[in-house]
C-alpha positions as CSV (number, residue, x, y, z in Angstrom):
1,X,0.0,0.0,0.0
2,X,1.4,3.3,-0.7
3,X,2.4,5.2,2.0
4,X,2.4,9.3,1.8
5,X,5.3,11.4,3.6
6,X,2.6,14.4,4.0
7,X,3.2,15.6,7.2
8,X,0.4,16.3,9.5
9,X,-1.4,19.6,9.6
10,X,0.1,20.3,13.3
11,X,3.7,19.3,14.1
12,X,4.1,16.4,16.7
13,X,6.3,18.0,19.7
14,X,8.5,17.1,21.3
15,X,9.3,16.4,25.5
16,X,9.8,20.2,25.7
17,X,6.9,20.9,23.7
18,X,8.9,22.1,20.8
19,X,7.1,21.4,17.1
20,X,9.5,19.2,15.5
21,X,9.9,18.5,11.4
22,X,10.1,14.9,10.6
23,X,10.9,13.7,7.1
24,X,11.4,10.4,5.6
25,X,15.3,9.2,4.2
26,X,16.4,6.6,2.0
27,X,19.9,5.6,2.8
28,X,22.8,5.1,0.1
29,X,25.6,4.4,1.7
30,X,26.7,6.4,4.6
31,X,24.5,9.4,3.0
32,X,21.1,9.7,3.8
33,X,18.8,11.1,1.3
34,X,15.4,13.2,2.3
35,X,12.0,12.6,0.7
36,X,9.9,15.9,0.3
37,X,6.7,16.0,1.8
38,X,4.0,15.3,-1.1
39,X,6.2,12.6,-2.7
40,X,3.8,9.5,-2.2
41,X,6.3,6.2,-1.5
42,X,6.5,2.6,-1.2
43,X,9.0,-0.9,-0.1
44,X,9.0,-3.1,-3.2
45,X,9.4,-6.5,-2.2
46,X,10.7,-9.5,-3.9
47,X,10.7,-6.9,-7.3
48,X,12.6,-8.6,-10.3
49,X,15.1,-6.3,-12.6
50,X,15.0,-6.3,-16.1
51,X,18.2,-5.0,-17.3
52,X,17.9,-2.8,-20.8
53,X,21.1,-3.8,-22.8
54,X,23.0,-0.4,-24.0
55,X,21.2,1.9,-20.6
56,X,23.0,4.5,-19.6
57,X,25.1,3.4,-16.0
58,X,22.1,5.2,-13.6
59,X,19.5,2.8,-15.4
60,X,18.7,-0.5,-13.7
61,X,16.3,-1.7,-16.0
62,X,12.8,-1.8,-15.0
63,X,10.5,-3.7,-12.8
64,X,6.7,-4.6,-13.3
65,X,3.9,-3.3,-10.5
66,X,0.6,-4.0,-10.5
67,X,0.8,-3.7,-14.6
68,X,2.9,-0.6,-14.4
69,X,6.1,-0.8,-15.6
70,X,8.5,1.7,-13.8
71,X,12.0,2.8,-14.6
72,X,14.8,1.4,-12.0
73,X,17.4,4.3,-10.7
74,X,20.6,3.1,-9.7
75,X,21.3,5.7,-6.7
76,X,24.7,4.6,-6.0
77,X,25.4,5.7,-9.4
78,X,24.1,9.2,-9.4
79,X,25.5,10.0,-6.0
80,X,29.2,8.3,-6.5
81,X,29.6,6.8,-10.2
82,X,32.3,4.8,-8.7
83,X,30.6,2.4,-6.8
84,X,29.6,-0.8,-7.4
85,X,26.9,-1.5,-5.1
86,X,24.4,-4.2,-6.1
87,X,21.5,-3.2,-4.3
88,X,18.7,-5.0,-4.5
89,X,15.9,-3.6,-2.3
90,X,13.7,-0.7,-4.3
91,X,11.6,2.4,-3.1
92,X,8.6,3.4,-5.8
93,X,8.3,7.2,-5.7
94,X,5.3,8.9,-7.2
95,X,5.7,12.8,-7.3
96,X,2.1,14.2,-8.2
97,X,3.6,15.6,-11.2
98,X,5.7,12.9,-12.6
99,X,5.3,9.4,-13.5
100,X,6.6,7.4,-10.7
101,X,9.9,5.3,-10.8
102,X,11.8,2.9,-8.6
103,X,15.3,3.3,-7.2
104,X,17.8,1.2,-5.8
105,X,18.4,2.3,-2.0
106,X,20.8,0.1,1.0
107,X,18.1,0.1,3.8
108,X,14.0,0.4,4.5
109,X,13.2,4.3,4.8
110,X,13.7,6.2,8.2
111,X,12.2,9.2,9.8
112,X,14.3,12.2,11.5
113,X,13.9,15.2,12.5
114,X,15.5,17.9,10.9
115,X,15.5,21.0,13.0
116,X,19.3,19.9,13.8
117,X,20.0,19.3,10.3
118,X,18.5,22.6,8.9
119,X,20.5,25.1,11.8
120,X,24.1,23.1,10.2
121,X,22.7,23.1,6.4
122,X,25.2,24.1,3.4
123,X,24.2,24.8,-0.1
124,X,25.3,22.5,-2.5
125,X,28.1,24.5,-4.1
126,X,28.6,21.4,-6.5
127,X,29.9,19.1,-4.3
128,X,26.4,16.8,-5.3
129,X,24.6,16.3,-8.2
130,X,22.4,19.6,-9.1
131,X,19.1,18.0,-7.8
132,X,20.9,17.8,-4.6
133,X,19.9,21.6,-2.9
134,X,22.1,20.9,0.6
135,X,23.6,18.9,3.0
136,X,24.2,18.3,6.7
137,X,26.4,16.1,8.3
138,X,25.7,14.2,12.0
139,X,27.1,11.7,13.5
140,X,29.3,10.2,11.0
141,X,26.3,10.4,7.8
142,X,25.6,12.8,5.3
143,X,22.5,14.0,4.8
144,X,21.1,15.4,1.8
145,X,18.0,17.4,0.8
146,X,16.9,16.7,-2.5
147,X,15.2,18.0,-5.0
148,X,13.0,15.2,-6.1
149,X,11.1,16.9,-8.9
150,X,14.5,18.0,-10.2
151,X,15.8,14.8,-10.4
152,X,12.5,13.2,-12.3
153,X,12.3,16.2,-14.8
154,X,16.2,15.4,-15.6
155,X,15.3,11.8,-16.2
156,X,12.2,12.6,-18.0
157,X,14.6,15.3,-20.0
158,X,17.4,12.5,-20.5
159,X,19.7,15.4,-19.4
160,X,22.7,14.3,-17.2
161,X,21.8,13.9,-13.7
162,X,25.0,12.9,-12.7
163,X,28.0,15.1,-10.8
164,X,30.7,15.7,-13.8
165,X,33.7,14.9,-13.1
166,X,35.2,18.4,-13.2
167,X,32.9,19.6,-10.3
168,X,34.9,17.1,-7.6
């Protein structure tokens, strides 16, 4: 069943009665990427790859749901094109404006609160992808808030969605 990251209309708080922001990650490696609020998501289970001969590296292959047929992002690619992960668990994201596609992540999704996170946030300045916006760091992970839509449009576009190797 798909699950929606929509926060609710009033903040949970904390023991001090502070609002606090949760938002759901997927983690690749020792990064961890946020999902935007609005971006509809669900665990694929026992999901069999098709690999497309001649794909560019980021592409999978593609995987059959319910009669859709969704388009298989290889993460570990996008975010470091030298890894050679061979991850097989998949997250289906639907962004309401976008047709939705499966990636590759390490791990089941998590929630965190960000307040933390956003008072330490950098831009991007290049050092990610350009549908990466920021980044924190804590406690030994990397956390990154992403641009979803960004990153469907540039697939949809078939545009580069990788870091070039003159921005390291």
């Amino acid at each position: 069943m798909p699950q929606s990251n929509d926060l609710p209309a009033s903040p949970p708080c904390n023991k001090k009665n502070k609002p606090t922001d949760n938002l759901f990650f997927y983690p690749i490696d020792n990064t961890r990427i946020f999902i935007e609020s609005g971006i509809k998501m669900e665990v694929l289970e026992q999901s069999v790859i098709y690999p497309i001969p001649n794909a560019p590296k980021w592409y999978s292959g593609v995987t059959s749901l319910r009669g859709d047929i969704l388009t298989i992002v290889n993460m570990h690619f996008l975010l470091n094109p030298t890894s050679n992960s061979k991850t097989t668990r998949l997250l289906k994201l639907e962004h309401p404006n976008f047709p939705p596609l499966a990636i590759a992540i390490d791990n089941l999704p998590h929630q965190r609160d960000i307040n933390t996170l956003i008072a330490r946030k950098k831009n991007n300045d290049k050092h990610y992808p350009e549908w990466i916006n920021s980044f924190s760091t804590d406690q030994n992970h990397t956390y990154l808030f992403a641009d979803h839509a960004a990153l469907f449009n540039a697939i949809q576009s078939n545009v580069s969605i990788t870091q070039s190797a003159g921005d390291n």
